[in-house]
C-alpha positions as CSV (number, residue, x, y, z in Angstrom):
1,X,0.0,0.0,0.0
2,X,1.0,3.3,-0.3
3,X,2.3,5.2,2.2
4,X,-0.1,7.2,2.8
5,X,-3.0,4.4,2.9
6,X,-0.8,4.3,6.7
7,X,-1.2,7.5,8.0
8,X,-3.7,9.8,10.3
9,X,-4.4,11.8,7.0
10,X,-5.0,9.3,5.1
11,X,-7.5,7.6,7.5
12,X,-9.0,10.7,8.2
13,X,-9.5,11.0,4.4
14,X,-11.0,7.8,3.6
15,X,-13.0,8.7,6.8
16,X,-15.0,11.6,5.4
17,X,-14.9,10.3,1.8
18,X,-16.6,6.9,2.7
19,X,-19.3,8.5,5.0
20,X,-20.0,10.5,2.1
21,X,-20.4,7.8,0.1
22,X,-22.2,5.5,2.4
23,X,-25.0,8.5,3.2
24,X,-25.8,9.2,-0.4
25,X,-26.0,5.1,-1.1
26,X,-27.9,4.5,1.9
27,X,-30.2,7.6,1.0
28,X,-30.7,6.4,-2.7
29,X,-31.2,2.7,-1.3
30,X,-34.2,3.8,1.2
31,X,-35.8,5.2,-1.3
32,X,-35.8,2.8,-4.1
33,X,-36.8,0.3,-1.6
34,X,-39.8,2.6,-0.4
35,X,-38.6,3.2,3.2
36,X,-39.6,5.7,5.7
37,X,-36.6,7.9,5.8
38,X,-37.6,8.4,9.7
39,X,-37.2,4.5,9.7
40,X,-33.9,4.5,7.6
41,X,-31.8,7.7,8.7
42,X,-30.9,6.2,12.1
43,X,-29.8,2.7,10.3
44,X,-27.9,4.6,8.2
45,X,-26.2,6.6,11.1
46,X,-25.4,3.5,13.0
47,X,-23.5,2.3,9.7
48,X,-21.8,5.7,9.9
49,X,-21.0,5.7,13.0
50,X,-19.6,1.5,12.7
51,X,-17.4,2.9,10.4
52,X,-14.7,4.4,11.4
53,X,-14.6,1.6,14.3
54,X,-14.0,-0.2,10.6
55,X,-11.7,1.4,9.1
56,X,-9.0,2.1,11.8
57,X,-8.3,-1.4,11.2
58,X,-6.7,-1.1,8.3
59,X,-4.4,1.7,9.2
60,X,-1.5,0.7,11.0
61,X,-0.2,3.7,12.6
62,X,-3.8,4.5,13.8
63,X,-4.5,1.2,15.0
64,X,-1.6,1.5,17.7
65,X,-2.5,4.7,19.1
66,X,-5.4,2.1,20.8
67,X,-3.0,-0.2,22.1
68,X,-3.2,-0.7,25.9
69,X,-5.8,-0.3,28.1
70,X,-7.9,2.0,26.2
71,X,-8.5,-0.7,23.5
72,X,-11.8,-2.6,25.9
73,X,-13.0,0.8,25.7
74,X,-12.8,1.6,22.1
75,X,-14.1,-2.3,21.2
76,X,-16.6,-1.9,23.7
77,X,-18.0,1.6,22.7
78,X,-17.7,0.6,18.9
79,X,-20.5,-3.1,19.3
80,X,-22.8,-0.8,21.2
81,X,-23.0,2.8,20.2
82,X,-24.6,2.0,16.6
83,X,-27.3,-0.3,18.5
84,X,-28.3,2.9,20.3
85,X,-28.6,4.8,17.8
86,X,-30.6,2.2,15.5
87,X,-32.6,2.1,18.0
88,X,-33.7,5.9,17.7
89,X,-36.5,5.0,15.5
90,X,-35.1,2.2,13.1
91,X,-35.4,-0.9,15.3
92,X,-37.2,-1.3,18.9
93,X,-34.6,-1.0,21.7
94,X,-34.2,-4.0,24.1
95,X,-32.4,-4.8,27.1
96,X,-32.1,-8.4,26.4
97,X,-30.0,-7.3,23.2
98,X,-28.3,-5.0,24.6
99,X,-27.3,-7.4,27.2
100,X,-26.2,-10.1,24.6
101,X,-24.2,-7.4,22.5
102,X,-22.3,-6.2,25.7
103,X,-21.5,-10.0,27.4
104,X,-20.0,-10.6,23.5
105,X,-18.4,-7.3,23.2
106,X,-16.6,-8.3,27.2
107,X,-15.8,-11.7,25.8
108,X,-14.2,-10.6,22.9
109,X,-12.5,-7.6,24.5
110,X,-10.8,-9.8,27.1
111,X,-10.0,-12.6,25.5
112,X,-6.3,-12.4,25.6
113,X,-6.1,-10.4,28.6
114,X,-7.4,-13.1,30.6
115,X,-6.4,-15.9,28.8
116,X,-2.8,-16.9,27.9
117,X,-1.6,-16.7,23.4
118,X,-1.8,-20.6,23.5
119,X,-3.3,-22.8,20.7
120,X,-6.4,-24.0,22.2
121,X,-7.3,-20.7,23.5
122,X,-6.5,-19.4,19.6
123,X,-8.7,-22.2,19.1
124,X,-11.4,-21.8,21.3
125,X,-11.6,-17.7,20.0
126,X,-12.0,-18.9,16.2
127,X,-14.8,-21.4,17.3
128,X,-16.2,-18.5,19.3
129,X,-16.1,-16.5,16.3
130,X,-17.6,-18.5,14.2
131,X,-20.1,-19.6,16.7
132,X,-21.7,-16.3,16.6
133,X,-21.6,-15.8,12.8
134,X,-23.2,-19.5,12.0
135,X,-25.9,-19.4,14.8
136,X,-27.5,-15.8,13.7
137,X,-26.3,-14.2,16.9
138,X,-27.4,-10.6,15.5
139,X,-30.4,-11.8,14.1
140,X,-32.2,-11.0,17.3
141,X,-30.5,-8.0,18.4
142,X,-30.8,-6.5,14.5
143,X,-34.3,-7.2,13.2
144,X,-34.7,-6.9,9.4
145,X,-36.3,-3.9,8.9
146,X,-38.6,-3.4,6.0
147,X,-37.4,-6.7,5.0
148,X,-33.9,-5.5,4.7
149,X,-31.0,-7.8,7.2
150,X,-29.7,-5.4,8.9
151,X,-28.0,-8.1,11.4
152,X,-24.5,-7.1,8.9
153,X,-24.2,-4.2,11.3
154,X,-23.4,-6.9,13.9
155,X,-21.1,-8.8,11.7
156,X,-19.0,-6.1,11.1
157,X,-18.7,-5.0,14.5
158,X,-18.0,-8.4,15.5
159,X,-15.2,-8.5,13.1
160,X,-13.1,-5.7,13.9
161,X,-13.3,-6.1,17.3
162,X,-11.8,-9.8,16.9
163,X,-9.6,-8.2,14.6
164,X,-8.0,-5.5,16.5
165,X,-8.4,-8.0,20.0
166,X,-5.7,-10.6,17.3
167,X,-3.6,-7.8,15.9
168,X,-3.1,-5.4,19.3
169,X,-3.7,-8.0,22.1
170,X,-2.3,-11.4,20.8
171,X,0.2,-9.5,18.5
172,X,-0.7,-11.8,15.5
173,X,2.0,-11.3,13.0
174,X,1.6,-9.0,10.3
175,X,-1.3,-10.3,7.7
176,X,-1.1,-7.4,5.3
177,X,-4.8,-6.6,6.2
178,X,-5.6,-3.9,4.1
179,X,-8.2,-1.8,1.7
180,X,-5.7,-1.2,-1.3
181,X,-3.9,-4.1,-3.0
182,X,-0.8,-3.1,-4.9
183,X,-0.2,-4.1,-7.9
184,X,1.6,-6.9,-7.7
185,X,-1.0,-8.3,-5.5
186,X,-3.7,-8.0,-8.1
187,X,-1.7,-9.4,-10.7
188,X,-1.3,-12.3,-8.2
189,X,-5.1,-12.4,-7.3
190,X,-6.1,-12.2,-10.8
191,X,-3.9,-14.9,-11.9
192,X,-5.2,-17.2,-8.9
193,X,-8.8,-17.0,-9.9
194,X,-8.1,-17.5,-13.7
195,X,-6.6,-20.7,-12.5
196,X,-9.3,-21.6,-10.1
197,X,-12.1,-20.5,-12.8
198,X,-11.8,-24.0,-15.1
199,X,-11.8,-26.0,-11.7
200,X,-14.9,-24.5,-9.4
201,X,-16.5,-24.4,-13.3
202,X,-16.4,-28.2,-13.6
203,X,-17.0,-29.1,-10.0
204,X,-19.8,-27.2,-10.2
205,X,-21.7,-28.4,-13.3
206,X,-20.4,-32.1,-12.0
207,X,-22.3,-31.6,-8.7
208,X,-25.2,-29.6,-10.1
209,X,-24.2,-26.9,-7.5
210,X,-25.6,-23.9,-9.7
211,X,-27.0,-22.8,-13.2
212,X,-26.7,-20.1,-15.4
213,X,-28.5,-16.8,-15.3
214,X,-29.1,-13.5,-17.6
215,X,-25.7,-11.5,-16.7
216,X,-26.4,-9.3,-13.8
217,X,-23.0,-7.1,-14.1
218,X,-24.5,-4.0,-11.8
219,X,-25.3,-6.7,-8.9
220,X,-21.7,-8.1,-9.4
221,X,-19.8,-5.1,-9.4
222,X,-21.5,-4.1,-6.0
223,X,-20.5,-7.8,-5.0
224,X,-17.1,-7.1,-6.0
225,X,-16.6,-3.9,-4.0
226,X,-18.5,-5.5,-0.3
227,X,-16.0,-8.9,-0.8
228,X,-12.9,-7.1,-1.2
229,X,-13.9,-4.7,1.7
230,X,-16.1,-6.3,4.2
231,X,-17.0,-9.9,3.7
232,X,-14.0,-11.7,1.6
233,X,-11.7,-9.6,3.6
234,X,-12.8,-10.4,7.0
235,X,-12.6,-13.9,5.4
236,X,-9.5,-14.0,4.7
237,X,-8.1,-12.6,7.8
238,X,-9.7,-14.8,9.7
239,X,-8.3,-18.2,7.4
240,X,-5.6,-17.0,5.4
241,X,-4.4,-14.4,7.4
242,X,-4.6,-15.9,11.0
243,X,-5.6,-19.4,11.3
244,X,-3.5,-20.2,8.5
245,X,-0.2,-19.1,10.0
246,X,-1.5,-20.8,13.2
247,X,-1.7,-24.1,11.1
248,X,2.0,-23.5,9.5
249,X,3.2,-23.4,12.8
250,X,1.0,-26.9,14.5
251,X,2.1,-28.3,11.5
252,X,5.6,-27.4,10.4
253,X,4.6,-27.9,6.9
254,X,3.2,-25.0,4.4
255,X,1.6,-27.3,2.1
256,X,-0.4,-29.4,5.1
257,X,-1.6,-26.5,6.6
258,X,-2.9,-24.8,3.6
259,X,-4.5,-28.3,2.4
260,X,-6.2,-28.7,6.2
261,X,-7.0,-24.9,5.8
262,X,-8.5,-25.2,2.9
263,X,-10.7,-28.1,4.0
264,X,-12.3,-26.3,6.9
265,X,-12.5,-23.7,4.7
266,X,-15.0,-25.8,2.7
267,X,-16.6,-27.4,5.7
268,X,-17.8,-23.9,6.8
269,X,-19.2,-23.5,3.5
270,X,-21.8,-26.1,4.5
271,X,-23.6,-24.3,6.8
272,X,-24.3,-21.6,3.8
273,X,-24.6,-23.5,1.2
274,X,-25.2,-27.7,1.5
275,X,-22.7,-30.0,0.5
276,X,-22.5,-29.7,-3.2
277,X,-20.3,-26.0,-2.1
278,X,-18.3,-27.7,0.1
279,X,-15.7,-29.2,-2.0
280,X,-16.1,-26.0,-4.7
281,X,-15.0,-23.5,-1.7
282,X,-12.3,-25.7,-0.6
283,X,-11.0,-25.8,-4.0
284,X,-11.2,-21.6,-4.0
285,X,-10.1,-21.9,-0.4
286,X,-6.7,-23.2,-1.7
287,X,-6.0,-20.9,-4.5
288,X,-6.6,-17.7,-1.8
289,X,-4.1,-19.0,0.1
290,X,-1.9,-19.8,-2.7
291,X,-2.1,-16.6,-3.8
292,X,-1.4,-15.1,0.1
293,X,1.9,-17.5,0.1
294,X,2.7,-16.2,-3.3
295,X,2.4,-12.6,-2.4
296,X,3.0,-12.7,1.0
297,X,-0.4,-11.1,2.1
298,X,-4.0,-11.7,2.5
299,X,-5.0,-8.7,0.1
300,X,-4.1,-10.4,-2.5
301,X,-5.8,-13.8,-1.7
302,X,-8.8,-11.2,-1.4
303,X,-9.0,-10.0,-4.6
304,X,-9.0,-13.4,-5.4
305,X,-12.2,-14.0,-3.3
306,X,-14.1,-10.7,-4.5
307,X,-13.4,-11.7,-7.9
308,X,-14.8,-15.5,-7.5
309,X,-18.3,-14.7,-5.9
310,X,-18.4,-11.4,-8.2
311,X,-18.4,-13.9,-11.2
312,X,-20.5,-16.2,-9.6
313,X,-23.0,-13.9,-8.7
314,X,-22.8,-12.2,-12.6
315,X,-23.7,-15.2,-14.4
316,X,-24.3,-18.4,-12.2
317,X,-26.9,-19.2,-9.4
């Protein structure tokens, strides 16, 4: 990344320039979808105010000022500030959710203060993680409002607090977690999913996992941008970035740990999906973390990612 992708001007740039952009999309999208904007504004301020929770992530030199014991406060204050604010008119407030964001934003917050960097309390935070996401923790606390699942909020709180708890409390080693692949990463993420294309093509029509549709390009260039920046990214992190180098060190082999890793990596897919996805993730699985080992970061197994379920959700179904 560039330098100045690291800096307090930069974040502060990106900052304003993506609230911006998320106002004016979440404006246009309330109103194509016929919502109350008294309903919608304070959903849309709770995403604005998630967001630079978000983003600090992905600045290193801002990340560190929270190092220490203000970090509990910042993780705590980012899971339950947009709540409150949803709450002012877009969802019913609750105690009971309140209480069930809090006990997970204390769990997660004091994981590794309280328990020792050891694998099967690495282990038991990954199974936590996953935990949550699978069993529709946020469901509850975020009701779909006017239809729309707005339980996403909760997943991406979720994720950067795990993510700043790995990176400032467990000092995982540097993943490359980032918003901007360089060039050479998405030469190397391009190259991975023109080699994954022929494979995930005929293990797909072989398991009669999906069929074609009319193209859909607008719906898979939105795909595009929320995989490389939200969803394939926190992905990544979380099996290429982390667990993987977890693996590489259990195992003492590379090419073990990214087979097991890929694996799981289909496994999880189940949940999602149903079996005929589980061996077509794997398979896309092991080319993002080829293409991590290959460029020594997750961005550019994440371009990768973004550019598999973009593709997938242009043409196939």
């Amino acid at each position: 990344m560039s330098a100045m992708a690291n800096t307090l001007g930069g974040f502060r740039a990106a900052a304003v320039i993506g609230a911006i952009a998320l106002s004016g999309v979440g404006i246009g999208y309330a109103l194509v979808k016929g919502i109350p904007l008294q309903t919608a504004l304070p959903v849309i301020a709770a995403f604005l105010a998630e967001y630079p929770f978000y983003l600090v992530a992905g600045f290193p030199e801002v990340r560190e000022r929270l190092a220490g014991p203000r970090l509990p406060v910042w993780l705590a204050a980012s899971a339950i500030l947009p709540y409150l604010i949803c709450c002012c008119g877009g969802i019913p407030f609750q105690w009971l959710a309140l209480t069930r964001l809090a006990a997970l934003a204390i769990a997660v917050c004091f994981w590794y203060a309280i328990l020792p960097a050891a694998p099967w309390s690495d282990g038991a935070f990954l199974v936590l993680i996953a935990a949550v996401m699978v069993g529709k923790y946020f469901d509850f606390i975020y009701p779909d409002v006017y239809r729309q699942h707005i339980a996403i909020l909760g997943h991406i709180g979720l994720f950067h607090m795990a993510l700043l708890s790995l990176m400032l409390e467990r000092r995982v080693p540097e993943t490359g977690f980032g918003f901007l692949p360089t060039g050479r990463e998405w030469r190397i993420g391009i190259v991975n999913f023109l080699f994954f294309v022929p494979c995930g093509a005929v293990l797909a029509v072989a398991l009669h996992a999906t069929h074609f549709v009319s193209p859909r390009l607008l719906w898979a260039s939105a795909t595009f941008v929320g995989f490389l920046w939200v969803l394939g990214l926190a992905e990544e992190f979380f099996f290429r970035g982390v667990l993987l180098g977890w693996m590489e060190d259990w195992t003492g082999h590379a090419t073990a740990a990214l087979a097991l890793n890929s694996i799981l990596f289909g496994l999880v897919h189940f949940w999602f999906r149903g079996w005929p996805w589980v061996p077509i993730a794997a398979v896309m699985g092991w080319f993002c973390g080829r293409a991590r080992n290959q460029a020594g970061s997750i961005r550019a197994g994440v371009v990768t990612h973004a550019l598999v379920v973009a593709t997938w959700r242009a043409f196939l179904w």
